[in-house]
mmCIF file of the N, C-alpha and C atoms, coordinates in Angstrom:
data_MODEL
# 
_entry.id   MODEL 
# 
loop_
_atom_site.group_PDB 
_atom_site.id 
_atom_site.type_symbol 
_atom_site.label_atom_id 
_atom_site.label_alt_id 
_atom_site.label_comp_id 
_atom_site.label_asym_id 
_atom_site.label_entity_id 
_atom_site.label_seq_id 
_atom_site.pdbx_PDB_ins_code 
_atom_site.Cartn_x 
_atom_site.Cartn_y 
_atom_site.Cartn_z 
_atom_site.occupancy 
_atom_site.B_iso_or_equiv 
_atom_site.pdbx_formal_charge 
_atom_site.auth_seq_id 
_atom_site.auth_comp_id 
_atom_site.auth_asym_id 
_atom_site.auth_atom_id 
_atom_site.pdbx_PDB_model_num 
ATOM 1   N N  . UNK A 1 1  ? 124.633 105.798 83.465  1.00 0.00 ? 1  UNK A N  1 
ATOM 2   C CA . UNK A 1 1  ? 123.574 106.255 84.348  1.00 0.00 ? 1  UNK A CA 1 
ATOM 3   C C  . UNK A 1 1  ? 124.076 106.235 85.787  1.00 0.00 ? 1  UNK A C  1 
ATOM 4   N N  . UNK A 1 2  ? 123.471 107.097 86.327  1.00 0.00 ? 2  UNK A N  1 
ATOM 5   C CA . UNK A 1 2  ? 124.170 107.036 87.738  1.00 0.00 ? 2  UNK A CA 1 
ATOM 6   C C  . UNK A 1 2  ? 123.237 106.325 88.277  1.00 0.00 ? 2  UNK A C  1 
ATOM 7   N N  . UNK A 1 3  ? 124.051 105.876 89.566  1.00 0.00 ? 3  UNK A N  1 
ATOM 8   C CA . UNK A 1 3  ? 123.128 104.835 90.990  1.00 0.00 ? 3  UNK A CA 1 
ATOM 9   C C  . UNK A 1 3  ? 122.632 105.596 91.632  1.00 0.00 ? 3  UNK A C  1 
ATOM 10  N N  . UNK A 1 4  ? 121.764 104.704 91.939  1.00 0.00 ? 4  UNK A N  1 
ATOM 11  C CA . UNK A 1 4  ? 120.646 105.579 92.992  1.00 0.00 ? 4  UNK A CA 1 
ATOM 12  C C  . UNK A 1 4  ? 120.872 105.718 94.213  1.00 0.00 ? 4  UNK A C  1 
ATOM 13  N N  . UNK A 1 5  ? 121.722 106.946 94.960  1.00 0.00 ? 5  UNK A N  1 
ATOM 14  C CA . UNK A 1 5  ? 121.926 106.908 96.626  1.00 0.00 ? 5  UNK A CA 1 
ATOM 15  C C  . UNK A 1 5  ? 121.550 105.946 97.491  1.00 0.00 ? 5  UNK A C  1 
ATOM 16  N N  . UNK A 1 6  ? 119.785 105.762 96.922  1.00 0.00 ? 6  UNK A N  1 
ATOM 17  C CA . UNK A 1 6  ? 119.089 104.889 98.023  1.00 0.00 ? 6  UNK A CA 1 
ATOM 18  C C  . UNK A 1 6  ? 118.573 103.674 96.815  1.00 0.00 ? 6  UNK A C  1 
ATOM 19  N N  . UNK A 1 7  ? 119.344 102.997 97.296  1.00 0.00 ? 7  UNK A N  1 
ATOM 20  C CA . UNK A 1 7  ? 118.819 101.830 96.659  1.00 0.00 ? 7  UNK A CA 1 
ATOM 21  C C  . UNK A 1 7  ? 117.023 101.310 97.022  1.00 0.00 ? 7  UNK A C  1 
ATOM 22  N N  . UNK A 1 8  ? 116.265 101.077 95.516  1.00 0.00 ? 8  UNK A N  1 
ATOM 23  C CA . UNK A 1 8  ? 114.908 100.638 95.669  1.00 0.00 ? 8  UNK A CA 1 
ATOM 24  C C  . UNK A 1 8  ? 114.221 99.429  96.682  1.00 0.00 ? 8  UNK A C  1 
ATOM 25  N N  . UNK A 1 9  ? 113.352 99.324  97.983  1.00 0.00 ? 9  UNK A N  1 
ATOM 26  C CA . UNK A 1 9  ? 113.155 98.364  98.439  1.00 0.00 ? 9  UNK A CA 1 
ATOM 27  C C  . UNK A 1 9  ? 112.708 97.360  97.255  1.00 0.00 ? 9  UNK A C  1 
ATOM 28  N N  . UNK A 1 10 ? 112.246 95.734  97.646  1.00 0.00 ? 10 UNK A N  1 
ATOM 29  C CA . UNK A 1 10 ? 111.920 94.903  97.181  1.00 0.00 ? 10 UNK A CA 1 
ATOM 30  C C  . UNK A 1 10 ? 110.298 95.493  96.663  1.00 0.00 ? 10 UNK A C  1 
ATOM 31  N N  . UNK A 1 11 ? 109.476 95.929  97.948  1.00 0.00 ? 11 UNK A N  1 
ATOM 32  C CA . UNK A 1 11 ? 108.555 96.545  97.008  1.00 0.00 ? 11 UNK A CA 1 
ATOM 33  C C  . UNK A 1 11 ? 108.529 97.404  96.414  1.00 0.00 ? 11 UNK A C  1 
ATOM 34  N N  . UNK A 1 12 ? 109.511 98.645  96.143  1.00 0.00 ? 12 UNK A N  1 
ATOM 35  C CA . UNK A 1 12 ? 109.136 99.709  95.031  1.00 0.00 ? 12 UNK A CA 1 
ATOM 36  C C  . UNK A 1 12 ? 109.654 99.004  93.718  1.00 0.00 ? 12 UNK A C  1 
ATOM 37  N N  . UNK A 1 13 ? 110.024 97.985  93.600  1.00 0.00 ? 13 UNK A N  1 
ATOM 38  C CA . UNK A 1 13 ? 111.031 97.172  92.460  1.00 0.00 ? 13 UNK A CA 1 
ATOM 39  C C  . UNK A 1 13 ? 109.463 96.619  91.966  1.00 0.00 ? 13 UNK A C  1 
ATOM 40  N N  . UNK A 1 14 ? 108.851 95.875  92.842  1.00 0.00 ? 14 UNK A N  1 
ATOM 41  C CA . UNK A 1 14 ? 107.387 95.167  92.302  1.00 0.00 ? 14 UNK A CA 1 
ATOM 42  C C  . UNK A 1 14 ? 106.357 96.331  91.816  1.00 0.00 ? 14 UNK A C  1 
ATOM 43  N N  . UNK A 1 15 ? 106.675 97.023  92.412  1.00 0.00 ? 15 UNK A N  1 
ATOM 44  C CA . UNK A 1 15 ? 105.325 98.126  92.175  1.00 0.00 ? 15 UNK A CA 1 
ATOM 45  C C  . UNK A 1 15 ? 105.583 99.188  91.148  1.00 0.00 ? 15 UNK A C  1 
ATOM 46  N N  . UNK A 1 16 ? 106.663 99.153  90.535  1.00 0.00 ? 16 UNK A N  1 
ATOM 47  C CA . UNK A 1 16 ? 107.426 99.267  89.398  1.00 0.00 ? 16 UNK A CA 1 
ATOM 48  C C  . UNK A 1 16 ? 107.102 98.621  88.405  1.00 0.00 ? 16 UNK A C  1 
ATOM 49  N N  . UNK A 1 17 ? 107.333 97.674  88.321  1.00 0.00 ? 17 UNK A N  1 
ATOM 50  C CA . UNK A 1 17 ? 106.935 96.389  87.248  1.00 0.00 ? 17 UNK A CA 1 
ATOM 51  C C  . UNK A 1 17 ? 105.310 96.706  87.383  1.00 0.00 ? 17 UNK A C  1 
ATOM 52  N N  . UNK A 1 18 ? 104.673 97.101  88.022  1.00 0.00 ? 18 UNK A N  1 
ATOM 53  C CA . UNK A 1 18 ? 103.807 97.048  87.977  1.00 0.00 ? 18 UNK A CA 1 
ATOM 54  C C  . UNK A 1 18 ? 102.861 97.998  87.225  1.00 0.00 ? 18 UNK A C  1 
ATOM 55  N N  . UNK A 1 19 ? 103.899 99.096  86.895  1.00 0.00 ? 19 UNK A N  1 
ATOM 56  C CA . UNK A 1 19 ? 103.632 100.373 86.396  1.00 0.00 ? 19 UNK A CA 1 
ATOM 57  C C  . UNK A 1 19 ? 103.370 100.722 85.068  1.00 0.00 ? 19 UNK A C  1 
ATOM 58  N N  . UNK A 1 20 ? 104.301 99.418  84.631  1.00 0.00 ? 20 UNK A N  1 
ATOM 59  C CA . UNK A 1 20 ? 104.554 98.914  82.762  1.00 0.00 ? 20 UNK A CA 1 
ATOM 60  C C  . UNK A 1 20 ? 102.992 98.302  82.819  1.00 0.00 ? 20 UNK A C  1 
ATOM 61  N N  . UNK A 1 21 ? 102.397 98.303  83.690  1.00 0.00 ? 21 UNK A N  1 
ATOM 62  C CA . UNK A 1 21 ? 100.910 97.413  83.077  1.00 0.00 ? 21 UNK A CA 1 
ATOM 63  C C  . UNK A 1 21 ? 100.321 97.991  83.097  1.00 0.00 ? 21 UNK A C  1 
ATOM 64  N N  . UNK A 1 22 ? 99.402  98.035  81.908  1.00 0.00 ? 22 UNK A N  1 
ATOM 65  C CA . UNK A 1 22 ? 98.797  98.755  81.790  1.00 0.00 ? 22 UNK A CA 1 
ATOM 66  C C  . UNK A 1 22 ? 96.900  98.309  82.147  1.00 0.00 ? 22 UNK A C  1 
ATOM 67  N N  . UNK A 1 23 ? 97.081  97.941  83.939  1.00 0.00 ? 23 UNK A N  1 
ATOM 68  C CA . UNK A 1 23 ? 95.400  97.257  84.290  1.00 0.00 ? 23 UNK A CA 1 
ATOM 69  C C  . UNK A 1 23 ? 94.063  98.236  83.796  1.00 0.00 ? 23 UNK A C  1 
ATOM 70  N N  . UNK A 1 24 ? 93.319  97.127  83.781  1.00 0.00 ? 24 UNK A N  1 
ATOM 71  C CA . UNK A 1 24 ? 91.587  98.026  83.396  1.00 0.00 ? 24 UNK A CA 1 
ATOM 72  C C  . UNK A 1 24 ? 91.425  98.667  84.725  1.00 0.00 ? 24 UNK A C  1 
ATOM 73  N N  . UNK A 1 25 ? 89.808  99.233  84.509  1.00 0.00 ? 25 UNK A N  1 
ATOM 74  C CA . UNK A 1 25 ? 89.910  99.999  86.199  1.00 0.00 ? 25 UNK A CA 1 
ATOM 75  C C  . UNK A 1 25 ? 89.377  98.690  86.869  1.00 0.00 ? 25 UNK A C  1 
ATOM 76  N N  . UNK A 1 26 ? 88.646  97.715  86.576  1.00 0.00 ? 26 UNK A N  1 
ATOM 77  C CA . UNK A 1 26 ? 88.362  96.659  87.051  1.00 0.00 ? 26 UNK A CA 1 
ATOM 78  C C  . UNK A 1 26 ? 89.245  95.909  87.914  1.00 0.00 ? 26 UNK A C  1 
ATOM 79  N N  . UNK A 1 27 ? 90.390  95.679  87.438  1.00 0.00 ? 27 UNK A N  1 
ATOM 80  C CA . UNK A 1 27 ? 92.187  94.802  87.739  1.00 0.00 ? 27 UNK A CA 1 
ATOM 81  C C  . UNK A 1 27 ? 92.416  95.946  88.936  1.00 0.00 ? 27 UNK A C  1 
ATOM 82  N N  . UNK A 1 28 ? 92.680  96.998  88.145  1.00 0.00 ? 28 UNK A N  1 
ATOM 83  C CA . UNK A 1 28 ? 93.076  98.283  89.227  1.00 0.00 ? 28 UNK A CA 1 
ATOM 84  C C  . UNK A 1 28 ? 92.261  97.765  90.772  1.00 0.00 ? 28 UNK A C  1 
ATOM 85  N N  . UNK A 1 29 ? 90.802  98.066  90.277  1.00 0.00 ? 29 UNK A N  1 
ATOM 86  C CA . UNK A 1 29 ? 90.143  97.974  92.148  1.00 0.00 ? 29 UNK A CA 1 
ATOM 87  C C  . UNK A 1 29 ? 90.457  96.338  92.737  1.00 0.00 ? 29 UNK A C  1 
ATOM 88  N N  . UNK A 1 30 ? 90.673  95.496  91.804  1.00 0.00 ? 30 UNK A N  1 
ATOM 89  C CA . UNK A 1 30 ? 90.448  94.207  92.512  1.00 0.00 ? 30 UNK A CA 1 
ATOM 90  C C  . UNK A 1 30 ? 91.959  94.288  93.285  1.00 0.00 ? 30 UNK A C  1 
ATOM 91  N N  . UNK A 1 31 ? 93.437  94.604  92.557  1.00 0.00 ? 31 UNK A N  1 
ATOM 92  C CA . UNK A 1 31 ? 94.572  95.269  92.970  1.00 0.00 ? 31 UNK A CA 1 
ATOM 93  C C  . UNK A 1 31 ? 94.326  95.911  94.381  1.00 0.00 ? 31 UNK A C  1 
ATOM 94  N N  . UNK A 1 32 ? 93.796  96.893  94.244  1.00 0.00 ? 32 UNK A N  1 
ATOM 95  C CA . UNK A 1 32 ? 93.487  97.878  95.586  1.00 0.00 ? 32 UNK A CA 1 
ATOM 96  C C  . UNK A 1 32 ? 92.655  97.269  96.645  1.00 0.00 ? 32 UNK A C  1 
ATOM 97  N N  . UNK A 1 33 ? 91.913  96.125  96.441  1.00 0.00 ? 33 UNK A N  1 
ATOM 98  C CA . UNK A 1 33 ? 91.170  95.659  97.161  1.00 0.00 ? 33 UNK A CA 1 
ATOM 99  C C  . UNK A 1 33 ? 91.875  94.384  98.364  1.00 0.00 ? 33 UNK A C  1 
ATOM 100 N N  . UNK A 1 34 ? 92.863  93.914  97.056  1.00 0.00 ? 34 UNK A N  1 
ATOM 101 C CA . UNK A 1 34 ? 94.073  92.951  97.608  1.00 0.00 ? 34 UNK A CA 1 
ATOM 102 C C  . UNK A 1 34 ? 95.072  93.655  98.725  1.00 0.00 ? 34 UNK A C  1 
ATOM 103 N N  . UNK A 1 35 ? 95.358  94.577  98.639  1.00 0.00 ? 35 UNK A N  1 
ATOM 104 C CA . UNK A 1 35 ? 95.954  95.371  98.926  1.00 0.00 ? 35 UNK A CA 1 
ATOM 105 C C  . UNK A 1 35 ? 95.793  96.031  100.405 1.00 0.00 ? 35 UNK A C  1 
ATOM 106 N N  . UNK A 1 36 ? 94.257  96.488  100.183 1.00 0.00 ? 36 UNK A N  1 
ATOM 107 C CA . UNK A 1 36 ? 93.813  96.917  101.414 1.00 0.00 ? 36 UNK A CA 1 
ATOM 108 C C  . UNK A 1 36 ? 93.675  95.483  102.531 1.00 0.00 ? 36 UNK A C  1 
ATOM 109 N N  . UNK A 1 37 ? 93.008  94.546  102.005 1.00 0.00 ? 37 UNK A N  1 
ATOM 110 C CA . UNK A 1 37 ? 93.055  93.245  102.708 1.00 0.00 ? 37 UNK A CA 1 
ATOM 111 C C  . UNK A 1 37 ? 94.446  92.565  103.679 1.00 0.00 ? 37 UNK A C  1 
ATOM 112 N N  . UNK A 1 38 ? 95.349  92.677  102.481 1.00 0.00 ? 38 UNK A N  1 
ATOM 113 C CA . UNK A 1 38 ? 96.269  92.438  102.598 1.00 0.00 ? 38 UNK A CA 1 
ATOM 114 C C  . UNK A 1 38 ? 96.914  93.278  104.205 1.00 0.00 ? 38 UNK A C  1 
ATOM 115 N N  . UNK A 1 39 ? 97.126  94.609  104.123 1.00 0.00 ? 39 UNK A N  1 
ATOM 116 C CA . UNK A 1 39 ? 97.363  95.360  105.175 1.00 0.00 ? 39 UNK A CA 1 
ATOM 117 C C  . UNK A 1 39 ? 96.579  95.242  106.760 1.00 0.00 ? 39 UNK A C  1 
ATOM 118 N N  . UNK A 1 40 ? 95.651  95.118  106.417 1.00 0.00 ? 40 UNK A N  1 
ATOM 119 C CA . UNK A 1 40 ? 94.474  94.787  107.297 1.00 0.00 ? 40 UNK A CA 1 
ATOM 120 C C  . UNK A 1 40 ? 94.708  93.656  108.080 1.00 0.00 ? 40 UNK A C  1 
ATOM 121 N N  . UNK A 1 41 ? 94.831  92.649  107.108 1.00 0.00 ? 41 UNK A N  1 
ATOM 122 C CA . UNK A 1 41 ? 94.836  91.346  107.826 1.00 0.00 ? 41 UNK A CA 1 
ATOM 123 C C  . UNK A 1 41 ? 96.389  91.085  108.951 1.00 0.00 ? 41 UNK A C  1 
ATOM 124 N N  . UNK A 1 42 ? 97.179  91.824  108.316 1.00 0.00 ? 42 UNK A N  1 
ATOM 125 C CA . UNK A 1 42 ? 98.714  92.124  109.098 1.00 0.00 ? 42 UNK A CA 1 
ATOM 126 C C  . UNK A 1 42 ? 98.605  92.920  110.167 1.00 0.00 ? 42 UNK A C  1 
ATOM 127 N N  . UNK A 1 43 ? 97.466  94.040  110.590 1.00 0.00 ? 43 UNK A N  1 
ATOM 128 C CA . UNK A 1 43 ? 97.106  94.840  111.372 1.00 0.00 ? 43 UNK A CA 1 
ATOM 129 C C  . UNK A 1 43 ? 96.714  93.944  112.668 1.00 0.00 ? 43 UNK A C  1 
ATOM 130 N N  . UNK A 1 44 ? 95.965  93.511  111.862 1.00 0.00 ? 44 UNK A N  1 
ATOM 131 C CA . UNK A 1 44 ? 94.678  92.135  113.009 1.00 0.00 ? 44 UNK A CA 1 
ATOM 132 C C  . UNK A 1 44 ? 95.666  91.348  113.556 1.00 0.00 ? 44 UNK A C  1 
ATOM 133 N N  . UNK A 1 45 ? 96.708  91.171  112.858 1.00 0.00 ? 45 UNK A N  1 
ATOM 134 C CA . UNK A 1 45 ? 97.625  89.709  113.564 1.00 0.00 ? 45 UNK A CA 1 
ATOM 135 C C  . UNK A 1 45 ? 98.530  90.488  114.816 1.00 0.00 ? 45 UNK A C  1 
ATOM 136 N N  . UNK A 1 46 ? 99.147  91.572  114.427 1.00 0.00 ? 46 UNK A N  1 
ATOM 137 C CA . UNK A 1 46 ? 99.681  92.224  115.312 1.00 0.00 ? 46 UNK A CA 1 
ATOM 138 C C  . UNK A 1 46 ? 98.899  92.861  116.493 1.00 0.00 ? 46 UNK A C  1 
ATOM 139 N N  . UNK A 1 47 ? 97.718  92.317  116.443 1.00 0.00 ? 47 UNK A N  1 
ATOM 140 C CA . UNK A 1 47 ? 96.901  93.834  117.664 1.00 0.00 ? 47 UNK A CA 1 
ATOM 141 C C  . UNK A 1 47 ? 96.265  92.332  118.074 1.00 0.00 ? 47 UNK A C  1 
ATOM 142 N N  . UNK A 1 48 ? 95.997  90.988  117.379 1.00 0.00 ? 48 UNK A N  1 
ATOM 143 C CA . UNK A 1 48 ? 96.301  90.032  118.601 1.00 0.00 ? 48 UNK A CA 1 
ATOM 144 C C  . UNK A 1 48 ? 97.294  89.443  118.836 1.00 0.00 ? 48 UNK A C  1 
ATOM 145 N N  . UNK A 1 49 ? 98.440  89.179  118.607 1.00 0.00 ? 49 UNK A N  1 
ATOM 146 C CA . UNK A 1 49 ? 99.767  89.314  119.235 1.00 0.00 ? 49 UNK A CA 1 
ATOM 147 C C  . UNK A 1 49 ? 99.882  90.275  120.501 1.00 0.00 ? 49 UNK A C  1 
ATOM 148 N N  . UNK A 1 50 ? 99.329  91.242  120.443 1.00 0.00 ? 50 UNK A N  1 
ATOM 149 C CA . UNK A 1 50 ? 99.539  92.393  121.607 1.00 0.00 ? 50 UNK A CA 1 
ATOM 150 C C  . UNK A 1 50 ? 98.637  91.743  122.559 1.00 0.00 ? 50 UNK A C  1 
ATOM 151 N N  . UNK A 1 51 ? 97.421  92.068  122.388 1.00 0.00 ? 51 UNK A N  1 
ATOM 152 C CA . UNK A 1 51 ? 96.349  91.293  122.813 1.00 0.00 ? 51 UNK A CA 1 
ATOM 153 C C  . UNK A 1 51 ? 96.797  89.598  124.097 1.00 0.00 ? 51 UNK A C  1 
ATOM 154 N N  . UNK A 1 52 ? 97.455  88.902  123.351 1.00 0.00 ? 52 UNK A N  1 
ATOM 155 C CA . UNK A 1 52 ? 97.772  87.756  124.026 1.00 0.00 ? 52 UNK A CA 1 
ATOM 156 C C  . UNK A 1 52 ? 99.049  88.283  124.845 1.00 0.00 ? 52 UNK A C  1 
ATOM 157 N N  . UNK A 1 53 ? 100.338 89.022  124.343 1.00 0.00 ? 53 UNK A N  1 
ATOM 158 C CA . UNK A 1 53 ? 101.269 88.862  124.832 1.00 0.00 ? 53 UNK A CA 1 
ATOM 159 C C  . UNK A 1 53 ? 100.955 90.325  126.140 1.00 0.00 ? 53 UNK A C  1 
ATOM 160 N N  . UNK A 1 54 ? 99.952  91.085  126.346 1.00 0.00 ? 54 UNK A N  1 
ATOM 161 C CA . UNK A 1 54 ? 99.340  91.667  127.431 1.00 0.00 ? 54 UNK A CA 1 
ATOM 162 C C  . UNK A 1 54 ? 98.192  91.263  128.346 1.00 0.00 ? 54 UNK A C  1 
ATOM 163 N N  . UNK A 1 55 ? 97.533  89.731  127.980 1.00 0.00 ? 55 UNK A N  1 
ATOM 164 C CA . UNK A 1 55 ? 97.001  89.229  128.816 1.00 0.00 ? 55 UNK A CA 1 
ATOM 165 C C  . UNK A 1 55 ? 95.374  90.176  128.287 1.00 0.00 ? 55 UNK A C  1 
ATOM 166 N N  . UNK A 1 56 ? 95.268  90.367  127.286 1.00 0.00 ? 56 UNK A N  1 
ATOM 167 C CA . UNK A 1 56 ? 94.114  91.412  127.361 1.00 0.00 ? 56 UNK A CA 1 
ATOM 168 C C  . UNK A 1 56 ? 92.618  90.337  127.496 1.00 0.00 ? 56 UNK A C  1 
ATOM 169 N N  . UNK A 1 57 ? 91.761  90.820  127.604 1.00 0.00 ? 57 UNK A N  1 
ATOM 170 C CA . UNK A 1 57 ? 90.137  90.149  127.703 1.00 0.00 ? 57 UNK A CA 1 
ATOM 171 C C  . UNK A 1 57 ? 89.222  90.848  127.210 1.00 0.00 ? 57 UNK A C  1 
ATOM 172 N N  . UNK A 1 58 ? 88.250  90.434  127.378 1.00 0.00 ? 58 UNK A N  1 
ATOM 173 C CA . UNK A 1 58 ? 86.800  91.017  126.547 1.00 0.00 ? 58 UNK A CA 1 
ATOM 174 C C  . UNK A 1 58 ? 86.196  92.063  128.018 1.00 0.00 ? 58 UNK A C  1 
ATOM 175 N N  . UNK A 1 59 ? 86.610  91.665  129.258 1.00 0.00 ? 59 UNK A N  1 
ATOM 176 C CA . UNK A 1 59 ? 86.465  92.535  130.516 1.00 0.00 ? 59 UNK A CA 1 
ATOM 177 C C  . UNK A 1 59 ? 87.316  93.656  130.622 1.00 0.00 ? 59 UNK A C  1 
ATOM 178 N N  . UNK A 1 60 ? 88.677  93.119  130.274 1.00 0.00 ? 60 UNK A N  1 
ATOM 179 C CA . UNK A 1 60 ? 89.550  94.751  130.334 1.00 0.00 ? 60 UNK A CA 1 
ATOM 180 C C  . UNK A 1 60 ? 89.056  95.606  129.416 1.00 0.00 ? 60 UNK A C  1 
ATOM 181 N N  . UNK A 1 61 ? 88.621  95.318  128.191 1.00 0.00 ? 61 UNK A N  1 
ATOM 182 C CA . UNK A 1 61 ? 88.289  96.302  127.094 1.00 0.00 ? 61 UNK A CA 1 
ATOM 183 C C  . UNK A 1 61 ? 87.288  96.866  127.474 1.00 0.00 ? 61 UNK A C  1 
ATOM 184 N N  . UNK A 1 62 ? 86.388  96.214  128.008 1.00 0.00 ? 62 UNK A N  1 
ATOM 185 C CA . UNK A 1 62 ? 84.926  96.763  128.749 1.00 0.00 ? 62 UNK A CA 1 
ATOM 186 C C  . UNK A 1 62 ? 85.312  97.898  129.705 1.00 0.00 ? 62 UNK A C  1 
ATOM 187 N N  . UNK A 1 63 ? 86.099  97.544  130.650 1.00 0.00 ? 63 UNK A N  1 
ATOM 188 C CA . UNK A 1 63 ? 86.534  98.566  131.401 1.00 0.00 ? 63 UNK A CA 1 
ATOM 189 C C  . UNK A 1 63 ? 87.019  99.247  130.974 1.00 0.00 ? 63 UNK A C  1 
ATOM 190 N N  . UNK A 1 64 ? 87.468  99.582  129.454 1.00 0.00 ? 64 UNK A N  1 
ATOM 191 C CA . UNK A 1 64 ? 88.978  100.577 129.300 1.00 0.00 ? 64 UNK A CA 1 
ATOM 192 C C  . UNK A 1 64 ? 87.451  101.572 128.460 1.00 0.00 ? 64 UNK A C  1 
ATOM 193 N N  . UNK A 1 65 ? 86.542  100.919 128.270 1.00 0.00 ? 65 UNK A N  1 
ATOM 194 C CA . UNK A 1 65 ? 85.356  101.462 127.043 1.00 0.00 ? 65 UNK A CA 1 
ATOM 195 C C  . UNK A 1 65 ? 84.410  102.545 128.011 1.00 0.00 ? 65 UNK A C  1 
ATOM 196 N N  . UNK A 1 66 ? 84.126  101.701 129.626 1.00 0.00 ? 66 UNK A N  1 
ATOM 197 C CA . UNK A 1 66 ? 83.314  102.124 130.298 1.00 0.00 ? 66 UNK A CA 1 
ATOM 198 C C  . UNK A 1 66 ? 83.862  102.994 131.271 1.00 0.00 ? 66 UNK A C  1 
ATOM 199 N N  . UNK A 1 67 ? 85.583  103.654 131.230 1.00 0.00 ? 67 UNK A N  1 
ATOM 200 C CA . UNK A 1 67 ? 85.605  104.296 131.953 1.00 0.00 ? 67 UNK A CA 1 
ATOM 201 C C  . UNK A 1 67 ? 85.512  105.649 131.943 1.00 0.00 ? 67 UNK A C  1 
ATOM 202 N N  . UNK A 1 68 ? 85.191  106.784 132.861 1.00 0.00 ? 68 UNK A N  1 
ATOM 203 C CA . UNK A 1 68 ? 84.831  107.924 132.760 1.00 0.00 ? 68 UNK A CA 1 
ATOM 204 C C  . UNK A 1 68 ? 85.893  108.767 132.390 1.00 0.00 ? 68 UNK A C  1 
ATOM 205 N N  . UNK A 1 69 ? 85.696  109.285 131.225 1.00 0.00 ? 69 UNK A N  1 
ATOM 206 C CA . UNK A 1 69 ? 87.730  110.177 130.441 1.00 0.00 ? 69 UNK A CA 1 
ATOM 207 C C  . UNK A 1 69 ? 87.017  112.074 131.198 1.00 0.00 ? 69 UNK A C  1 
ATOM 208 N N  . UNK A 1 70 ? 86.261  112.180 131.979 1.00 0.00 ? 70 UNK A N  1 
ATOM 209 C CA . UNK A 1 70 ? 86.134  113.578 132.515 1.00 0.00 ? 70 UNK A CA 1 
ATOM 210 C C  . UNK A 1 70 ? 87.482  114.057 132.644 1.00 0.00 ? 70 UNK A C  1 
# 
């Protein structure tokens, strides 16, 4: 068999294995639900990381919300 040019990341290797299973639709959404969480919660950490490492506030956002985009 030939090699694959691009070798598979760590997750297409899991999500592979994952493919042989055969989940209910139940497993499936709770899966997708993990999933979406999962991403989300990595979103939130990075946008307050930004947040702190720009000094941001609950006043700058106010201002950035209340200003006129004419």
């Amino acid at each position: 068999m030939d090699k694959l040019k691009t070798p598979l990341s760590n997750v297409q290797i899991e999500l592979l294995k994952l493919y042989s299973t055969d989940l209910s639709d139940d497993d499936l959404s709770e899966l997708k639900e993990l999933l979406s969480r999962f991403y989300a919660q990595k979103a939130i950490r990075h946008a307050d990381q930004e947040w702190d490492a720009k000094n941001l506030s609950n006043v700058v956002m106010e201002e950035w919300l209340n200003d006129d985009q004419t």
